[in-house]
C-alpha positions as CSV (number, residue, x, y, z in Angstrom):
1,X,6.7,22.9,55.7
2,X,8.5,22.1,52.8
3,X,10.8,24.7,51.2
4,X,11.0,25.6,47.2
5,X,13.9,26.9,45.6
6,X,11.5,30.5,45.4
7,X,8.9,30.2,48.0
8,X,7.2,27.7,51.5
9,X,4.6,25.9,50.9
10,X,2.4,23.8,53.1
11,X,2.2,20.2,52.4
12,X,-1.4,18.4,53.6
13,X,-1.1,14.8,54.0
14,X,-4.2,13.2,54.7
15,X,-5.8,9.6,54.1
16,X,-8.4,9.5,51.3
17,X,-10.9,6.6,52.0
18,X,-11.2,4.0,49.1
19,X,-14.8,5.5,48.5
20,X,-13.5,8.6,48.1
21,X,-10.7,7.8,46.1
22,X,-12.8,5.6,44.1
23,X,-15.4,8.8,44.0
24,X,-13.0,11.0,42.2
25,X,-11.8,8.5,39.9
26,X,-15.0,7.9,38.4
27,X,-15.4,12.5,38.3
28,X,-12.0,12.4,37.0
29,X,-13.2,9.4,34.2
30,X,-16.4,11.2,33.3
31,X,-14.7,14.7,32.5
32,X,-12.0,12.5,30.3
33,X,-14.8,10.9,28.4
34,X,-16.7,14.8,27.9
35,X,-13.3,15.9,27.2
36,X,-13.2,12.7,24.5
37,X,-16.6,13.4,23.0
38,X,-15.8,17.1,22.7
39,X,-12.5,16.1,20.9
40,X,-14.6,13.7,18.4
41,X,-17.1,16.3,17.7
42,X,-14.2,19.1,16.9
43,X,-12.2,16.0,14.6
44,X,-15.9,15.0,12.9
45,X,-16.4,19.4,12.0
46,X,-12.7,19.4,10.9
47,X,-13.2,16.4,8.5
48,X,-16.4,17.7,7.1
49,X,-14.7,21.3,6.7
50,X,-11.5,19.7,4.9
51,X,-14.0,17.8,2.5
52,X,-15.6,20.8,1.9
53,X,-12.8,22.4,0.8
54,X,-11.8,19.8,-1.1
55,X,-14.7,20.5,-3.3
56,X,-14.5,24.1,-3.7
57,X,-10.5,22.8,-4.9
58,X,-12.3,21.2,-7.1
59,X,-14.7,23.3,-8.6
60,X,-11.3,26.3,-8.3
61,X,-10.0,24.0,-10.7
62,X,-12.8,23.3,-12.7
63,X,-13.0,27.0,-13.4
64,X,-9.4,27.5,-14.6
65,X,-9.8,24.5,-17.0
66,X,-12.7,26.1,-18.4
67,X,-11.5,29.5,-18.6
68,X,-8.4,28.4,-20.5
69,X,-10.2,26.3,-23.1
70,X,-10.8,29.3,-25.6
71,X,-7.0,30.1,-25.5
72,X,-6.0,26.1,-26.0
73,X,-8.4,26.5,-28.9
74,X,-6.7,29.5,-30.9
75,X,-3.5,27.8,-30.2
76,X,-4.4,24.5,-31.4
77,X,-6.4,26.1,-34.6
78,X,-3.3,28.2,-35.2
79,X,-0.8,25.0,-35.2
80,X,-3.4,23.8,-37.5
81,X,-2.9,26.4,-39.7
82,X,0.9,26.3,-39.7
83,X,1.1,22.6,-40.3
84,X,-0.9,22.6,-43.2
85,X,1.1,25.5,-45.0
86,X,3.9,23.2,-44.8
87,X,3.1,21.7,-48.3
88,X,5.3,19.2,-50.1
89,X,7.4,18.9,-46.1
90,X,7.8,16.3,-44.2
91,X,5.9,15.2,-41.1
92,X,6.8,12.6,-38.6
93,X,9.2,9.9,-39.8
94,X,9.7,11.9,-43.4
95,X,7.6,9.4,-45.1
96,X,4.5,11.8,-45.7
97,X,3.9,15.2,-46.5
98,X,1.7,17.2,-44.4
99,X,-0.9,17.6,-47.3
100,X,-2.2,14.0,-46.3
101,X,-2.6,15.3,-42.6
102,X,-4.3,18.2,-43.2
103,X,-8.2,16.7,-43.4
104,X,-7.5,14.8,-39.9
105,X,-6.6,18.2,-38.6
106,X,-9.6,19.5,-38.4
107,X,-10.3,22.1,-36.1
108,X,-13.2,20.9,-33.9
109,X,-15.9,23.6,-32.9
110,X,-15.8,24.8,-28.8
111,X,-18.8,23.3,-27.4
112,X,-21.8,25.8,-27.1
113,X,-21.2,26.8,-23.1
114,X,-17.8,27.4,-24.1
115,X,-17.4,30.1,-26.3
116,X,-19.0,33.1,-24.3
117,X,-16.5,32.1,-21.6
C-alpha cells in the first residue's frame, strides 16, 4: 500500500508482455488518429463557417454603402450648389473664380437601382 496525503491506495505492479504492450500502443495510436480526424473535420467546418461569415461582412457592408448613397448625393448636390453661388470668389490657389468650375460640377444622376433605396 502506498499512502496519499488524503487517502490508501493499492498499487498493482505487474509485467505487461511486449505483445501486449505493443497491443495497446497500436489502441492507444488508433483513437489518437480518430481523435486527429475528428479535430480536422471540426477545423475544416470552422473555416468554411468563418468564410461564410466573411461574406455576409461583406454583403453587411455592401448594404450600408448602398443605403447611404442617396444622402452622399444631397450632400454633394448641395456643395454643388453653394460653390457655384460663390460668383466672382476665389477657388483653389485664388487664380480662378468659381464661375469657371461650375459646368464641371455637375451633379451626376443616382443610378436607377438607387434612388428607391
Amino acid at each position: 500500500m502506498v499512502l496519499n496525503a488524503s487517502h490508501t491506495t493499492e498499487v498493482v505492479d505487474y509485467k505487461m508482455s511486449t505483445k501486449h504492450c505493443l497491443d495497446a500502443l497500436d489502441w492507444q495510436t488508433t483513437k489518437l488518429c480518430d481523435v486527429v480526424e475528428t479535430l480536422e473535420k471540426k477545423v475544416k467546418k470552422v473555416e468554411v463557417d468563418i468564410l461564410e461569415l466573411n461574406i455576409q461582412l461583406d454583403k453587411s457592408r455592401m448594404i450600408v454603402i448602398v443605403a447611404i448613397l442617396p444622402d452622399l448625393y444631397e450632400e454633394m448636390k448641395a456643395m454643388i450648389d453653394v460653390v457655384a453661388i460663390l460668383p466672382g470668389h476665389a477657388v483653389g490657389n485664388g487664380q480662378a473664380p468659381a464661375q469657371e468650375y461650375a459646368p464641371r460640377l455637375k451633379t451626376p444622376e443616382l443610378c436607377a437601382h438607387h434612388e428607391g433605396s
